[in-house]
BAPA-395299 format. One record per residue (C-alpha): residue number from 1; x, y, z. Coordinates in steps of 0.05 Angstrom, whole numbers, plus 5000, padded with zeros to 4 digits. Example, Ala and Ser with C-alpha at 12.3 -4.5 7.8 and 13.67 -1.06 7.14 Angstrom:
BAPA-395299
(1; (5246; 4910; 5156))
(2; (5273; 4979; 5143))
***
This chain:
BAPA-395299
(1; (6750; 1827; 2527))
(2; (6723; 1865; 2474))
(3; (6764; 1911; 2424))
(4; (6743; 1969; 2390))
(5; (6773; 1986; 2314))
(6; (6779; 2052; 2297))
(7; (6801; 2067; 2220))
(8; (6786; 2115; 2165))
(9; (6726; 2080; 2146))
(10; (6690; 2091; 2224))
(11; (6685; 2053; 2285))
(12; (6671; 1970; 2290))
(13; (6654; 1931; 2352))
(14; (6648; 1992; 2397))
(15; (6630; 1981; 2469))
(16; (6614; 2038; 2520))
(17; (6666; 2047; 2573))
(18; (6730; 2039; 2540))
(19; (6785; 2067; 2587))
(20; (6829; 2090; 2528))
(21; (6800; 2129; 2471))
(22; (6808; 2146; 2398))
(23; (6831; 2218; 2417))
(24; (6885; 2198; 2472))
(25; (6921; 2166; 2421))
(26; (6919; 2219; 2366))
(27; (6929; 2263; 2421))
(28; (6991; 2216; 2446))
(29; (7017; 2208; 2376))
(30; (7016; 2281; 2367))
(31; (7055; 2295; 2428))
(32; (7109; 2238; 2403))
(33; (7108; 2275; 2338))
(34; (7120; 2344; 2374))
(35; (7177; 2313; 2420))
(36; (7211; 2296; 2363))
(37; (7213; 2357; 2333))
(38; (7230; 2400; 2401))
(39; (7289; 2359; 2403))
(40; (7313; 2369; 2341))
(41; (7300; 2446; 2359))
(42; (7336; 2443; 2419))
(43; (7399; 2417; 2385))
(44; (7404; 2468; 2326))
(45; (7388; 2513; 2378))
(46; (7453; 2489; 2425))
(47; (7414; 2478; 2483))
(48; (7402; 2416; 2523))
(49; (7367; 2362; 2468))
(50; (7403; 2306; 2508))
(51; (7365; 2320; 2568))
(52; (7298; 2340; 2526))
(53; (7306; 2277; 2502))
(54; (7316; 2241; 2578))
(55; (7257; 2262; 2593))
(56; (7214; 2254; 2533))
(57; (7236; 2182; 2533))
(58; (7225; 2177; 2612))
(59; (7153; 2211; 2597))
(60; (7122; 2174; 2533))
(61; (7152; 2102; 2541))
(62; (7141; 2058; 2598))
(63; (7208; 2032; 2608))
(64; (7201; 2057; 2686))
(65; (7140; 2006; 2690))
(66; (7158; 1952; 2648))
(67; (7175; 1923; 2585))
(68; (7178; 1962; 2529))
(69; (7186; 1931; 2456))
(70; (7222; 1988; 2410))
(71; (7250; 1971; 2349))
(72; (7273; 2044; 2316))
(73; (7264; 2052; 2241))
(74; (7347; 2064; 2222))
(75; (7376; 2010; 2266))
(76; (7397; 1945; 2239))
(77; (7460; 1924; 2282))
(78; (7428; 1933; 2351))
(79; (7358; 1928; 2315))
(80; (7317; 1927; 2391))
(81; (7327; 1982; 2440))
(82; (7293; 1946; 2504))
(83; (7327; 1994; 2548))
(84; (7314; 2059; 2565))
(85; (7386; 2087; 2552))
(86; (7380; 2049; 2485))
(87; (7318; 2088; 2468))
(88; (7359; 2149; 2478))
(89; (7416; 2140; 2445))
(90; (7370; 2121; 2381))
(91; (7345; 2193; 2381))
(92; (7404; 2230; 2407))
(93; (7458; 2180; 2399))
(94; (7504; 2152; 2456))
(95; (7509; 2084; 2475))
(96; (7491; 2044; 2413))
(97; (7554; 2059; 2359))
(98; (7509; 2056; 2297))
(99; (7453; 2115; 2323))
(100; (7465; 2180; 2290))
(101; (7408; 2214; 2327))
(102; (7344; 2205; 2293))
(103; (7318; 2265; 2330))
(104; (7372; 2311; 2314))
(105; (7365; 2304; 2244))
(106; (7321; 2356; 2256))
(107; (7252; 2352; 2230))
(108; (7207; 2409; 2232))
(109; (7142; 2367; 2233))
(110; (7118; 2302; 2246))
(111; (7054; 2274; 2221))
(112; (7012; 2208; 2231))
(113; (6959; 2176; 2190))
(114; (6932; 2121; 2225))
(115; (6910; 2053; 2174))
(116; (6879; 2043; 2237))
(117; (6875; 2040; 2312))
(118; (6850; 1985; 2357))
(119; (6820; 2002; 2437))
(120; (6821; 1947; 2485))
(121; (6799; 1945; 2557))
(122; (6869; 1973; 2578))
(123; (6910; 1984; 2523))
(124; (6914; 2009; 2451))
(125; (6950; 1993; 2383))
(126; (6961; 2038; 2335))
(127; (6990; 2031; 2262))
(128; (6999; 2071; 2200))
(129; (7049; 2117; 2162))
(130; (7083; 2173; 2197))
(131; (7115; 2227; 2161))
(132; (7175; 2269; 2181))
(133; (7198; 2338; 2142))
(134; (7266; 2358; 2141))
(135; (7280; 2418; 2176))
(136; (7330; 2440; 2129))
(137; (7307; 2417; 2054))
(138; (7226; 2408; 2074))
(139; (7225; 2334; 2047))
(140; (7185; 2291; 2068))
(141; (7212; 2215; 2096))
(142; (7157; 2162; 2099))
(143; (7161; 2106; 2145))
(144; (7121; 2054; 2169))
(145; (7093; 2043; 2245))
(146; (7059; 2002; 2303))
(147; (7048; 2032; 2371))
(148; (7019; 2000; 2429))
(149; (7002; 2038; 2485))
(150; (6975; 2034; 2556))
(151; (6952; 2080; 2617))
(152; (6991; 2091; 2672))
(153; (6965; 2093; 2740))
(154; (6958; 2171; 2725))
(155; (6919; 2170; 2672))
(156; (6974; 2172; 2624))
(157; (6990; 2141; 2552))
(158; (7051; 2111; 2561))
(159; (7081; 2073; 2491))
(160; (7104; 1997; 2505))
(161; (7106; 1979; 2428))
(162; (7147; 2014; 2382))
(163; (7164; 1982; 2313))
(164; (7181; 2032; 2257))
(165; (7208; 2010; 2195))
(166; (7216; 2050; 2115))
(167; (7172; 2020; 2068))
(168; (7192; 1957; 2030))
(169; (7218; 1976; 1950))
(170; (7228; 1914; 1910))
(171; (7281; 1950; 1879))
(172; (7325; 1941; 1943))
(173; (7309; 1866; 1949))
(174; (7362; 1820; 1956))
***
């Protein structure tokens, strides 16, 4: 098995025939980043976010195929969301008492920069900072992520790892 490491700097170990590539996981990320941000819109806009947010949850993550490891970035009291109706409420809020809707916030854009990304055979891991602007003051929240990703039997990236967490300040230790 032989992985491929794509950063900044280039590309180490590459091998021909890779079934995921470097672009279908910007290009995955980007539509996570863009999901996000529709949902948001769709709320401020009083239409149907909870639904927007069904399906982008049913049509990113693989929870309808497996296990899917997803610990959100602002929970701490139900820190894993390992169902599918978890993953929800996190971004629209429901279930889970503590979720406030991260999506909802709203954020008009969502950006990745990868520290790097590493290709396997069938499946991809992805980690870096991702940056969110608020829709209303156009600040900018940093936070911290890992993705792992696999195809579905369409073709698809589907997202089975999904740890986010805020940067550690020393100032906040305990």
């Amino acid at each position: 098995m032989t992985a491929l490491l794509v950063s900044g700097a280039g590309v180490a170990n590459a091998e021909e025939g890779g079934q995921i590539t470097k672009e279908e996981v910007i290009k995955a990320q980007e539509a996570w980043g863009d999901a996000i941000v529709a949902i948001g819109d769709a709320y401020t806009d009083h239409r149907d976010y909870e639904e927007l947010a069904e399906k982008t949850v049913d049509d990113l993550y693989g929870y309808d195929e497996g296990i899917v490891l997803f610990k959100p970035t602002k929970a701490s009291e139900e820190p894993f969301r390992l169902s599918e109706d978890e993953a929800v409420s996190y971004f629209v809020t429901g279930i889970v008492p503590e979720d406030h809707g991260f999506a909802i916030q709203p954020w008009s854009d969502v950006r990745f920069e990868n520290a790097g990304i590493i290709i396997d055979e069938d499946s991809a891991l992805a980690m870096g900072h991702y940056y969110f602007t608020d829709a209303n003051t156009g600040e900018e929240t940093e936070a911290e992520y890992t993705f792992g990703y696999y195809k579905d039997e369409d073709g698809n990236l589907r997202i089975d790892l999904h740890h986010s967490s805020f940067p550690f300040n020393p100032n906040q230790a305990g």
